[in-house]
C-alpha positions as CSV (number, residue, x, y, z in Angstrom):
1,X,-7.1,-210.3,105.0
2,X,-7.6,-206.5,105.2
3,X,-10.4,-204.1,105.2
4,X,-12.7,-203.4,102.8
5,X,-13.9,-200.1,101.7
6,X,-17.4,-199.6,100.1
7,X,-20.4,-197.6,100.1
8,X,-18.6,-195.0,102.5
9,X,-18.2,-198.4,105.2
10,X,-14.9,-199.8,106.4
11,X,-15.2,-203.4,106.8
12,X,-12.8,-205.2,109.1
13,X,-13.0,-208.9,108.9
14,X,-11.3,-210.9,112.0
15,X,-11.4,-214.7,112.4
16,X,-10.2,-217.8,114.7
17,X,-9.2,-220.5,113.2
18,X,-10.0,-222.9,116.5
19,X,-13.5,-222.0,116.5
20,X,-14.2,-221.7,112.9
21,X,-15.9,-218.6,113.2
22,X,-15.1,-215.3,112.4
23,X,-17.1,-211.6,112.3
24,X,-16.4,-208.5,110.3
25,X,-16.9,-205.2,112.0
26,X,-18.7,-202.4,110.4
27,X,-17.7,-198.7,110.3
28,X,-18.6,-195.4,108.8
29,X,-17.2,-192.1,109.5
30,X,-14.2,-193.7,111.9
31,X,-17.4,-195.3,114.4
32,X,-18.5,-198.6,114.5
33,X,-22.0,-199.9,113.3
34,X,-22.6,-203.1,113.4
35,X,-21.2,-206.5,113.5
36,X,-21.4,-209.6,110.7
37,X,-20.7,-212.9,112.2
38,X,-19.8,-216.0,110.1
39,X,-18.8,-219.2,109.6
40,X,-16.3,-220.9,107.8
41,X,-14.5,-224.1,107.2
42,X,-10.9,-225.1,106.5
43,X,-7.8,-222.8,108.2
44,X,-9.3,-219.1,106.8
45,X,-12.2,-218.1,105.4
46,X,-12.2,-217.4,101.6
47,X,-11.9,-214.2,100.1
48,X,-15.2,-214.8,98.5
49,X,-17.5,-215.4,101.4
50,X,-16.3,-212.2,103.2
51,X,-16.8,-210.2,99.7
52,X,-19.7,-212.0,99.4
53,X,-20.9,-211.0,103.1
54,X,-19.5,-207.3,102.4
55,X,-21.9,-207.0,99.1
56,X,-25.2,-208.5,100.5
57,X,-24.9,-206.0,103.8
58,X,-24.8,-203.0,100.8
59,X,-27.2,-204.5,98.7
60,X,-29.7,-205.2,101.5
61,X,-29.5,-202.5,104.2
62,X,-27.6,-199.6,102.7
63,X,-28.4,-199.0,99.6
Protein backbone atom coordinates (compact mmCIF):
# COMPACT_ATOMS: atom_id res chain seq x y z
CA UNK A 1 0.00 0.00 0.00
CA UNK A 2 1.50 3.35 -0.95
CA UNK A 3 0.90 6.95 -0.21
CA UNK A 4 -1.79 8.95 -0.93
CA UNK A 5 -1.76 12.39 -2.31
CA UNK A 6 -4.68 14.83 -1.65
CA UNK A 7 -5.57 18.19 -0.65
CA UNK A 8 -1.77 19.20 -0.88
CA UNK A 9 -1.13 16.09 2.10
CA UNK A 10 0.95 13.02 1.60
CA UNK A 11 -0.53 10.26 3.43
CA UNK A 12 1.70 7.34 4.33
CA UNK A 13 -0.20 4.40 5.73
CA UNK A 14 2.06 1.66 7.79
CA UNK A 15 0.54 -1.38 9.53
CA UNK A 16 1.46 -4.61 11.67
CA UNK A 17 -0.13 -7.40 11.11
CA UNK A 18 0.55 -9.02 14.81
CA UNK A 19 -1.07 -6.24 16.55
CA UNK A 20 -3.83 -5.47 14.17
CA UNK A 21 -3.21 -2.01 14.20
CA UNK A 22 -1.83 0.33 11.87
CA UNK A 23 -1.46 4.50 11.54
CA UNK A 24 -1.06 6.66 8.62
CA UNK A 25 1.24 9.58 8.88
CA UNK A 26 0.35 12.94 7.70
CA UNK A 27 2.51 15.45 5.62
CA UNK A 28 2.38 18.64 3.82
CA UNK A 29 5.16 20.54 2.30
CA UNK A 30 7.78 17.44 2.99
CA UNK A 31 6.92 17.96 7.18
CA UNK A 32 4.92 15.86 9.19
CA UNK A 33 1.50 16.84 10.72
CA UNK A 34 -0.24 14.55 12.37
CA UNK A 35 -0.75 10.96 12.88
CA UNK A 36 -4.17 8.67 12.11
CA UNK A 37 -4.23 5.44 14.08
CA UNK A 38 -6.46 2.48 13.13
CA UNK A 39 -7.60 -0.66 13.44
CA UNK A 40 -8.18 -3.45 11.30
CA UNK A 41 -8.90 -7.04 11.02
CA UNK A 42 -7.67 -9.96 8.85
CA UNK A 43 -3.74 -9.90 7.49
CA UNK A 44 -3.89 -6.00 5.91
CA UNK A 45 -6.18 -3.41 6.12
CA UNK A 46 -8.42 -2.75 3.11
CA UNK A 47 -7.87 -0.29 0.70
CA UNK A 48 -11.14 1.22 1.59
CA UNK A 49 -10.78 1.95 5.22
CA UNK A 50 -7.43 3.77 4.68
CA UNK A 51 -9.30 5.83 1.67
CA UNK A 52 -11.93 6.00 3.78
CA UNK A 53 -9.67 7.45 6.79
CA UNK A 54 -7.74 9.66 4.10
CA UNK A 55 -11.28 11.43 2.91
CA UNK A 56 -12.94 12.07 6.39
CA UNK A 57 -9.34 13.83 7.73
CA UNK A 58 -10.08 16.28 4.39
CA UNK A 59 -13.51 16.55 4.73
CA UNK A 60 -13.38 17.34 8.48
CA UNK A 61 -10.23 19.29 9.32
CA UNK A 62 -8.87 20.58 6.10
CA UNK A 63 -11.22 21.64 4.06
Amino acid sequence: MGAIERNGYIFEPEYSVISQDGAIHVYKEGKFVEEIKFEFQGKFPEHNQIEELVNHYCAQFHQ
